[in-house]
Biopython code that builds the backbone (N, CA, C, O; Angstrom):
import numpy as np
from Bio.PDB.StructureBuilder import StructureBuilder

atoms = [
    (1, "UNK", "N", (111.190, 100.973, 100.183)),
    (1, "UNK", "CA", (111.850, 102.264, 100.308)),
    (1, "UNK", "C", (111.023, 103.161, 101.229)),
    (1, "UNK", "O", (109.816, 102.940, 101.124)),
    (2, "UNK", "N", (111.351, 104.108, 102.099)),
    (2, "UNK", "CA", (111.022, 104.808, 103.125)),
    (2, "UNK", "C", (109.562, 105.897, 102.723)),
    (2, "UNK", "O", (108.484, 106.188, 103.242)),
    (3, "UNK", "N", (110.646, 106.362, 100.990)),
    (3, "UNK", "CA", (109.375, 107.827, 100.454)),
    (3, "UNK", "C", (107.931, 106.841, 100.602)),
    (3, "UNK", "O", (106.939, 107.371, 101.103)),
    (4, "UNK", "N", (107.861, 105.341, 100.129)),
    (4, "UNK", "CA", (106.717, 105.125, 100.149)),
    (4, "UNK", "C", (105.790, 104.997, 101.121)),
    (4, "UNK", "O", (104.560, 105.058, 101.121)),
    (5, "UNK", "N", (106.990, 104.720, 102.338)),
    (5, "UNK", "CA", (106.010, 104.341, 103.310)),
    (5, "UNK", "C", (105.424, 106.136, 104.024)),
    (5, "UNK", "O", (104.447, 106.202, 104.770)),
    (6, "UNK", "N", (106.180, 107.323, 103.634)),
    (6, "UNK", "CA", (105.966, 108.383, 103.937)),
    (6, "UNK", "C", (104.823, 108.943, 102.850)),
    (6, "UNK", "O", (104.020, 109.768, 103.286)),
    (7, "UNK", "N", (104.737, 108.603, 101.701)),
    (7, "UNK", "CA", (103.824, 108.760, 101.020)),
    (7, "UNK", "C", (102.264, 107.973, 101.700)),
    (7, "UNK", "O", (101.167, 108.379, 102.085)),
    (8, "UNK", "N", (102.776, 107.000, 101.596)),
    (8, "UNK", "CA", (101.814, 106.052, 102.293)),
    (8, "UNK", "C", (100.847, 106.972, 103.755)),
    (8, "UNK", "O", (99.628, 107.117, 103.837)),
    (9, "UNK", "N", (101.751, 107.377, 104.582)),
    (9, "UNK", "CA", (101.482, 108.180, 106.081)),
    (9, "UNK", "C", (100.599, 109.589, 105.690)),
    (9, "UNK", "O", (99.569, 110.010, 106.217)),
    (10, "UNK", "N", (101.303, 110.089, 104.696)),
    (10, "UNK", "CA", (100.882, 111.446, 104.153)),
    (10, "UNK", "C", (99.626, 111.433, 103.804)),
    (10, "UNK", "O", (98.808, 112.209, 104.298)),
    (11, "UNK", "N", (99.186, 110.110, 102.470)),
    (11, "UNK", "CA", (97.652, 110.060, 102.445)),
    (11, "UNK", "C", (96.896, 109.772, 102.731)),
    (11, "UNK", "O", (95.788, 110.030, 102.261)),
    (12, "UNK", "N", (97.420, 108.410, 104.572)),
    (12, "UNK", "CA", (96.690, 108.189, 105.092)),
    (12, "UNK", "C", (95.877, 109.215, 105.624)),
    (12, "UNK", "O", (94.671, 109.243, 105.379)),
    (13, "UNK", "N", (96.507, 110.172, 106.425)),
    (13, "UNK", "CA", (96.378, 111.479, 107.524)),
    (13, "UNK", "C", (95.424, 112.500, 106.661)),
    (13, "UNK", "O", (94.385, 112.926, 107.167)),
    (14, "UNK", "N", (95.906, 112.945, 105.075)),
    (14, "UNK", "CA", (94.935, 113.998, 104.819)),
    (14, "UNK", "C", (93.352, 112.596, 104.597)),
    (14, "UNK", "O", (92.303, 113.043, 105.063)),
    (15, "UNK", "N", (93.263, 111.572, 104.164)),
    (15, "UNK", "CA", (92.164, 111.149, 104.058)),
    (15, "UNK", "C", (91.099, 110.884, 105.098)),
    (15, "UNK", "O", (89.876, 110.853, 104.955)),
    (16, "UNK", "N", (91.914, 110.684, 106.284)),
    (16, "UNK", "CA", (91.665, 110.536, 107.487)),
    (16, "UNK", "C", (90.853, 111.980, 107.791)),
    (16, "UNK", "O", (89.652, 112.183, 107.968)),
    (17, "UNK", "N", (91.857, 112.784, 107.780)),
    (17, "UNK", "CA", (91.237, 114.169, 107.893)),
    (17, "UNK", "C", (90.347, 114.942, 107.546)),
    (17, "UNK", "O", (89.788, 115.799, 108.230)),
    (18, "UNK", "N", (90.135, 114.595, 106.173)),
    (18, "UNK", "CA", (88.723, 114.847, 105.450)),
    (18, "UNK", "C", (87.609, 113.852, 105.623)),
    (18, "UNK", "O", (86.488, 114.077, 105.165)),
    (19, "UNK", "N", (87.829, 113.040, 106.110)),
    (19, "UNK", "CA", (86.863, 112.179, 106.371)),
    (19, "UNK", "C", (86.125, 111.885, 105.317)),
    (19, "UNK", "O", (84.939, 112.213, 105.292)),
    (20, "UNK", "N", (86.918, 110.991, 103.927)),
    (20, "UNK", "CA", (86.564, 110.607, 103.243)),
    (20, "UNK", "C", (87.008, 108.933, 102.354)),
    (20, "UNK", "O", (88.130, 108.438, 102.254)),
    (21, "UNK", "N", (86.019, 108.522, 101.956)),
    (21, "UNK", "CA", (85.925, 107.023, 101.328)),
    (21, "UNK", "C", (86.903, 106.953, 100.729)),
    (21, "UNK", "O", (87.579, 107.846, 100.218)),
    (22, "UNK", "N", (87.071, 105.604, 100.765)),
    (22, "UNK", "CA", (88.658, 105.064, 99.534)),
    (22, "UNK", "C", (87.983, 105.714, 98.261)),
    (22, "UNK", "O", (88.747, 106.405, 97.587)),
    (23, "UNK", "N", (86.769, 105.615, 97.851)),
    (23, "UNK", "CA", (86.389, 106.132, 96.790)),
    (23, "UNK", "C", (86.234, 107.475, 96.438)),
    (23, "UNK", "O", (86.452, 107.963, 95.330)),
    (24, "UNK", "N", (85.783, 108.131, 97.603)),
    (24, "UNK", "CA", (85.105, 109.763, 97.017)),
    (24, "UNK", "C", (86.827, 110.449, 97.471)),
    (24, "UNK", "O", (87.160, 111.603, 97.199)),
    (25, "UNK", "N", (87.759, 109.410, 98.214)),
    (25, "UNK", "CA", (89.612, 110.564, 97.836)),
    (25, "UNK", "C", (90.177, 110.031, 96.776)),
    (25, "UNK", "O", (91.088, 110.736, 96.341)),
    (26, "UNK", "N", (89.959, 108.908, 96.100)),
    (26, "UNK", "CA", (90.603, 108.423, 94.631)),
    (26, "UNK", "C", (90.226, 109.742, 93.686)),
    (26, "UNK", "O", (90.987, 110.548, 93.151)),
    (27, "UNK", "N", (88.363, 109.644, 93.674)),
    (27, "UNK", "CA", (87.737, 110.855, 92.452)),
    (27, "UNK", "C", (88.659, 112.202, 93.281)),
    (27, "UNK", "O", (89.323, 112.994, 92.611)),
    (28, "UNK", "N", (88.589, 112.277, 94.485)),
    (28, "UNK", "CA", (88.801, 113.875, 94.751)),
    (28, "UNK", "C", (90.599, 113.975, 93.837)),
    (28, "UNK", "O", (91.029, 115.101, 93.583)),
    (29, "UNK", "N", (91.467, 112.694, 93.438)),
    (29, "UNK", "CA", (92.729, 112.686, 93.345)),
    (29, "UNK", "C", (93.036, 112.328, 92.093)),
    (29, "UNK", "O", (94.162, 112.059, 91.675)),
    (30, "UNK", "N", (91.713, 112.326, 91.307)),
    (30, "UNK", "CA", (91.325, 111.940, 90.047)),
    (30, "UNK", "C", (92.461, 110.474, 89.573)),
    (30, "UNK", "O", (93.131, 110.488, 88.541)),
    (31, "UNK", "N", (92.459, 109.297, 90.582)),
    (31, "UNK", "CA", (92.972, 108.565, 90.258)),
    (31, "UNK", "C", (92.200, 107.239, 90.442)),
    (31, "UNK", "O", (91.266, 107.126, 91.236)),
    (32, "UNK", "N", (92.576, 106.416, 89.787)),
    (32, "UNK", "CA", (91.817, 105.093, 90.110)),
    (32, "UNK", "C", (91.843, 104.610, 91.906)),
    (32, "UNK", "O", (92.709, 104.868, 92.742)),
    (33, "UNK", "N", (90.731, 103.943, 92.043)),
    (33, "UNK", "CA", (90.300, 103.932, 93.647)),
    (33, "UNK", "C", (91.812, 102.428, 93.659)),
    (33, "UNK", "O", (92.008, 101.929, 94.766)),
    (34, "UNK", "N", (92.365, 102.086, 92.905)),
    (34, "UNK", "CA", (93.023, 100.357, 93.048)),
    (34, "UNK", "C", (94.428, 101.536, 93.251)),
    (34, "UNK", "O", (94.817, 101.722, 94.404)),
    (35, "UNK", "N", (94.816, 101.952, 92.613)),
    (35, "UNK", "CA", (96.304, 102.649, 92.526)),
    (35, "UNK", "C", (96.401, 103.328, 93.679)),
    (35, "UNK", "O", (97.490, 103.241, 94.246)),
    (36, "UNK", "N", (95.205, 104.263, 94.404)),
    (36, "UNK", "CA", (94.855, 104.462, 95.901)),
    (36, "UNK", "C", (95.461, 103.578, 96.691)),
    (36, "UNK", "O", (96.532, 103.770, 97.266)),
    (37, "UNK", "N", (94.794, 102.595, 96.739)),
    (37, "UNK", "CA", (95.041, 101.400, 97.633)),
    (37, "UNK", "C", (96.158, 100.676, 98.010)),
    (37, "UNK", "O", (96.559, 100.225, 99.083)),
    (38, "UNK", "N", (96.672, 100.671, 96.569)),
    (38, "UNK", "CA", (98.265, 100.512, 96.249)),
    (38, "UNK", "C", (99.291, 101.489, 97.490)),
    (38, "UNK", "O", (99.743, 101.181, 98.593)),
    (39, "UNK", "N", (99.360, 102.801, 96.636)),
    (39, "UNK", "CA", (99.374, 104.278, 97.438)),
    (39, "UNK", "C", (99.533, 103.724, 99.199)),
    (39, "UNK", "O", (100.523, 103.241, 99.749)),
    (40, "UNK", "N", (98.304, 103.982, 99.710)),
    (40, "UNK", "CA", (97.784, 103.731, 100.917)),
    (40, "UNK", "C", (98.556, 102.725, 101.644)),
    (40, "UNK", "O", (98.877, 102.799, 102.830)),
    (41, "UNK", "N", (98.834, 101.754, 100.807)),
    (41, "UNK", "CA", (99.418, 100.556, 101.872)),
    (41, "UNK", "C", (101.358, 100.603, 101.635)),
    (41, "UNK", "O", (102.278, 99.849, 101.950)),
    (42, "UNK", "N", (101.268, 101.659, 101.064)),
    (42, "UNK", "CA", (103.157, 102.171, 100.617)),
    (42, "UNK", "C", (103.670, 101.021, 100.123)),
    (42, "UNK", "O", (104.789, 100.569, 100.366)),
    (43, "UNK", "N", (102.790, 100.526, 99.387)),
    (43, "UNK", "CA", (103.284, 99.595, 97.557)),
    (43, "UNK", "C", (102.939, 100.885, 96.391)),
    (43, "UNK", "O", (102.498, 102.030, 96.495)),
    (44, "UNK", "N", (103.382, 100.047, 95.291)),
    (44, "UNK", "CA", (104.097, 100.583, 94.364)),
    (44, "UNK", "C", (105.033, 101.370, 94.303)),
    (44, "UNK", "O", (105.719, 101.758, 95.248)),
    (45, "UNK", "N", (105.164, 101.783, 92.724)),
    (45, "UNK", "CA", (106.398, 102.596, 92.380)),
    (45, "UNK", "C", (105.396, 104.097, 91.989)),
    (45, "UNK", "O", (104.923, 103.799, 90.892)),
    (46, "UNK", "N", (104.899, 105.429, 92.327)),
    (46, "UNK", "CA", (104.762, 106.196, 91.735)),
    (46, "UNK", "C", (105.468, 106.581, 91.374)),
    (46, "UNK", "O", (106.604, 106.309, 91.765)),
    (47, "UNK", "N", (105.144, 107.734, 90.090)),
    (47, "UNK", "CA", (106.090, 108.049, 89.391)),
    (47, "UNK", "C", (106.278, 109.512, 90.040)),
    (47, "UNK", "O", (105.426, 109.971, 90.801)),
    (48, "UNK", "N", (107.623, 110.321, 89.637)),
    (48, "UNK", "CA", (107.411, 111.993, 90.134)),
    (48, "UNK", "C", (106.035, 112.701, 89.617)),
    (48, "UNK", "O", (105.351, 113.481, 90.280)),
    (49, "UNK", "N", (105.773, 112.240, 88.235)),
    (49, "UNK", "CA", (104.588, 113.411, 87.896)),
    (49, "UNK", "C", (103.411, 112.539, 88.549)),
    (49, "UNK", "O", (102.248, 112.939, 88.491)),
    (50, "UNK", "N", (103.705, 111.512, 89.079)),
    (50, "UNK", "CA", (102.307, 110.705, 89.860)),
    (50, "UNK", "C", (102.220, 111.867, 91.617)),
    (50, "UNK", "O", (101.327, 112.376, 92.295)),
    (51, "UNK", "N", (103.208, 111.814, 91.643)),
    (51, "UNK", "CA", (103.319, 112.455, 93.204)),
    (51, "UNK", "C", (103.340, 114.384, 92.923)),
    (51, "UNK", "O", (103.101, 115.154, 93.854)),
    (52, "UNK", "N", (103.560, 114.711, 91.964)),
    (52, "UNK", "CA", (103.315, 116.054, 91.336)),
    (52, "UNK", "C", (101.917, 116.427, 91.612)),
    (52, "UNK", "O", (101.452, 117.297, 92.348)),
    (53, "UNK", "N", (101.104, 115.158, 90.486)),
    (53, "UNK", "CA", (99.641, 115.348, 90.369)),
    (53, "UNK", "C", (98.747, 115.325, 91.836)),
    (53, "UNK", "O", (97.845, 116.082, 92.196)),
    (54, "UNK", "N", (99.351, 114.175, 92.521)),
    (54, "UNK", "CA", (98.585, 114.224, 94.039)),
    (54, "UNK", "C", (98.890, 115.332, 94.439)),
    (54, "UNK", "O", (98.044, 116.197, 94.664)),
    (55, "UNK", "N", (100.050, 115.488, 94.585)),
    (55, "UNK", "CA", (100.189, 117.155, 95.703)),
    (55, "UNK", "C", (99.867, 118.478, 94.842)),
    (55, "UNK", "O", (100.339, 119.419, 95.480)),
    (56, "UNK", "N", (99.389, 118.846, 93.909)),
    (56, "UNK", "CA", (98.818, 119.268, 92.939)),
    (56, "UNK", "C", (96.951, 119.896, 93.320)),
    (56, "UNK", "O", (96.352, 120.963, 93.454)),
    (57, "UNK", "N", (96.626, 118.169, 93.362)),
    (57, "UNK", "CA", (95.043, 117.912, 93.536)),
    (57, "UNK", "C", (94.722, 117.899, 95.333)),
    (57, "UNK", "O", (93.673, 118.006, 95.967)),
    (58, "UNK", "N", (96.250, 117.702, 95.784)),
    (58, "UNK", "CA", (95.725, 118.285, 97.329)),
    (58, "UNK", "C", (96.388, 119.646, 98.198)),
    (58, "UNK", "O", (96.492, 119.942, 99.389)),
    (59, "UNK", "N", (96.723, 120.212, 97.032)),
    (59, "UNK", "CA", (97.328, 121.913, 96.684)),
    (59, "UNK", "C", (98.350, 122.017, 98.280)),
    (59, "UNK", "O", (98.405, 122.818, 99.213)),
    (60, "UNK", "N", (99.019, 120.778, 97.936)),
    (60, "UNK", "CA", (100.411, 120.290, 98.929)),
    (60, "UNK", "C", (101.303, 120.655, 98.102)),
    (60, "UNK", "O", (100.951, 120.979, 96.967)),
    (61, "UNK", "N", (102.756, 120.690, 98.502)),
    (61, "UNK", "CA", (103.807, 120.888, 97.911)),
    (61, "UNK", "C", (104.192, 119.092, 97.827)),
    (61, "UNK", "O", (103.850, 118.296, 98.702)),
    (62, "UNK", "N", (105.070, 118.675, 96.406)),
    (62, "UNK", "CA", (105.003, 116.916, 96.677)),
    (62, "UNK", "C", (105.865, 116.848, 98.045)),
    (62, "UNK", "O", (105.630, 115.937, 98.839)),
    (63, "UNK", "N", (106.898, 117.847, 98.331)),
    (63, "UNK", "CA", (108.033, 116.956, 99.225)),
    (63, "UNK", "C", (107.125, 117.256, 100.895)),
    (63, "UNK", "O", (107.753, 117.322, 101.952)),
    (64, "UNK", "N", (105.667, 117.396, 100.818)),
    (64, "UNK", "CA", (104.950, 116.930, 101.928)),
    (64, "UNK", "C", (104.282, 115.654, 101.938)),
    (64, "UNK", "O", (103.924, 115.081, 102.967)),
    (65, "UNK", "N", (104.144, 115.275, 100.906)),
    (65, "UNK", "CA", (103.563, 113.867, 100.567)),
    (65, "UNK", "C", (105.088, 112.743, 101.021)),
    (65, "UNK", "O", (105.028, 111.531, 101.230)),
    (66, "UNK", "N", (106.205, 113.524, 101.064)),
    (66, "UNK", "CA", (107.166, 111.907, 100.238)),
    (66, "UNK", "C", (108.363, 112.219, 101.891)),
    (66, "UNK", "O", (109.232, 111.457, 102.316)),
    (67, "UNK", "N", (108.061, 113.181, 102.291)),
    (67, "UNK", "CA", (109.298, 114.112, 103.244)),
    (67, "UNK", "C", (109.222, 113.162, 104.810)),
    (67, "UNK", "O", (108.106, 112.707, 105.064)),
    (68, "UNK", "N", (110.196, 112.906, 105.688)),
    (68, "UNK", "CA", (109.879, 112.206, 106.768)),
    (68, "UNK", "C", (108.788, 112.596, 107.916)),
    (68, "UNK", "O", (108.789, 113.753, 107.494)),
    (69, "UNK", "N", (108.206, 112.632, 108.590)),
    (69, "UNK", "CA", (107.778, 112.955, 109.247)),
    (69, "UNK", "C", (107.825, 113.227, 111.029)),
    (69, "UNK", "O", (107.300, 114.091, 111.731)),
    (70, "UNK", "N", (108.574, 112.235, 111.297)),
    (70, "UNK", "CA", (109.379, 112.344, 112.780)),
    (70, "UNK", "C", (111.034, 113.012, 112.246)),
    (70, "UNK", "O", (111.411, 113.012, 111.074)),
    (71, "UNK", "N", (111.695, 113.451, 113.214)),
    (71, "UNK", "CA", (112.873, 113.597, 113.440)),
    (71, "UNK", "C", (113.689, 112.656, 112.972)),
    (71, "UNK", "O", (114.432, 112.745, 111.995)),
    (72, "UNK", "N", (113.472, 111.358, 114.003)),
    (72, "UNK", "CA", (114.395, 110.123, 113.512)),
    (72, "UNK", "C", (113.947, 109.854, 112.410)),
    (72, "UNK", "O", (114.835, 109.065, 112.088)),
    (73, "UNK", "N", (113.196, 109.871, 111.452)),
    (73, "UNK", "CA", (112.914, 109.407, 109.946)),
    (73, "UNK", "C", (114.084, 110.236, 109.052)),
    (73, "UNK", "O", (114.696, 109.809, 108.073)),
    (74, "UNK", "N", (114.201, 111.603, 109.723)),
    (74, "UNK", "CA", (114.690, 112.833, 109.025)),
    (74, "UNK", "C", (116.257, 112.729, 109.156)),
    (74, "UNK", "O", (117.096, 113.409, 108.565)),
    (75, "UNK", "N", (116.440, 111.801, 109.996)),
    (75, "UNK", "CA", (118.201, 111.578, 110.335)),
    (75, "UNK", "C", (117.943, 112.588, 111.638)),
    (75, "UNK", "O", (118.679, 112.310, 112.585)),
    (76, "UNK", "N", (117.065, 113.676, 111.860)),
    (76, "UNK", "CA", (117.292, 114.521, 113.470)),
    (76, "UNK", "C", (117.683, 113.724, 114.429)),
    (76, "UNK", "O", (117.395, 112.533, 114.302)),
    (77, "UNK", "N", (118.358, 114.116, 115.513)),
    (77, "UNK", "CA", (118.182, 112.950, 116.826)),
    (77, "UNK", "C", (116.505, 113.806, 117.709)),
    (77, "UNK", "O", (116.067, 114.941, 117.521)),
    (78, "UNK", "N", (116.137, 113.059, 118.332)),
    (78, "UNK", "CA", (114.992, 113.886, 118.910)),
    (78, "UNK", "C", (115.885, 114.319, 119.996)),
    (78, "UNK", "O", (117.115, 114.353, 120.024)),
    (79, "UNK", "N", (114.672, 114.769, 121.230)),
    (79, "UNK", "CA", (115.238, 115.251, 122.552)),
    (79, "UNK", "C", (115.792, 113.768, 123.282)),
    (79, "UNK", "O", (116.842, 113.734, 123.924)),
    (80, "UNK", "N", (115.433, 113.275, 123.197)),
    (80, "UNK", "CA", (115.809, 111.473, 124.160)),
    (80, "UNK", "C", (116.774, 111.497, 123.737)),
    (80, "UNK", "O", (117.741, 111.450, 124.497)),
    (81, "UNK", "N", (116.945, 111.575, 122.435)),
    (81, "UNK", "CA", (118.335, 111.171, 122.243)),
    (81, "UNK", "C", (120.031, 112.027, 122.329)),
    (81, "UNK", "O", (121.189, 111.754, 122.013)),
    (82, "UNK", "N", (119.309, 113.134, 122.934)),
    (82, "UNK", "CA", (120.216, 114.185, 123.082)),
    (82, "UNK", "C", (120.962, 114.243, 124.622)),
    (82, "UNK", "O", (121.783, 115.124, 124.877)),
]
sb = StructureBuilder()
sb.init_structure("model")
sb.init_model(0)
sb.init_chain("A")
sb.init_seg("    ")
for serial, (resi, resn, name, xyz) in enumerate(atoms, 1):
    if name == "N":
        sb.init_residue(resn, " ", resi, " ")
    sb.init_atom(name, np.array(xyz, "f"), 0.0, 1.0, " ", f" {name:<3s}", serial, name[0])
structure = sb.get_structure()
């Protein structure tokens, strides 16, 4: 399903951004470093209060964690395609 792989993008980018370990953004997300990983590679199923708690602990709103990120993800057409 798409939210995951947008979930997936979302925590790549803030982890990326903070410039921090699979480990020290699991503790910062108070979640296990394996369910991370999970997360990260846009497997599993989180749950809503799983994606609550992340965007919560990264004082995001969730539908920035789960929301498309290009245009064409969003159904937009971009400019090319106009």
């Amino acid at each position: 399903m798409r939210l995951r792989q947008n979930l997936a993008s979302a925590l790549n980018t803030i982890k990326i951004a903070q410039g921090l370990t699979l480990t020290e953004f699991a503790d910062e997300l108070e979640i296990s470093r394996s369910h991370l990983q999970v997360y990260l590679k846009g497997d599993g199923n989180p749950t809503v209060n799983t994606i609550e708690h992340l965007a919560k602990r990264l004082n995001v709103s969730p539908i920035d964690l789960i929301a498309p990120t290009t245009p064409e993800e969003n159904g937009t057409p971009s400019v090319d395609d106009q």
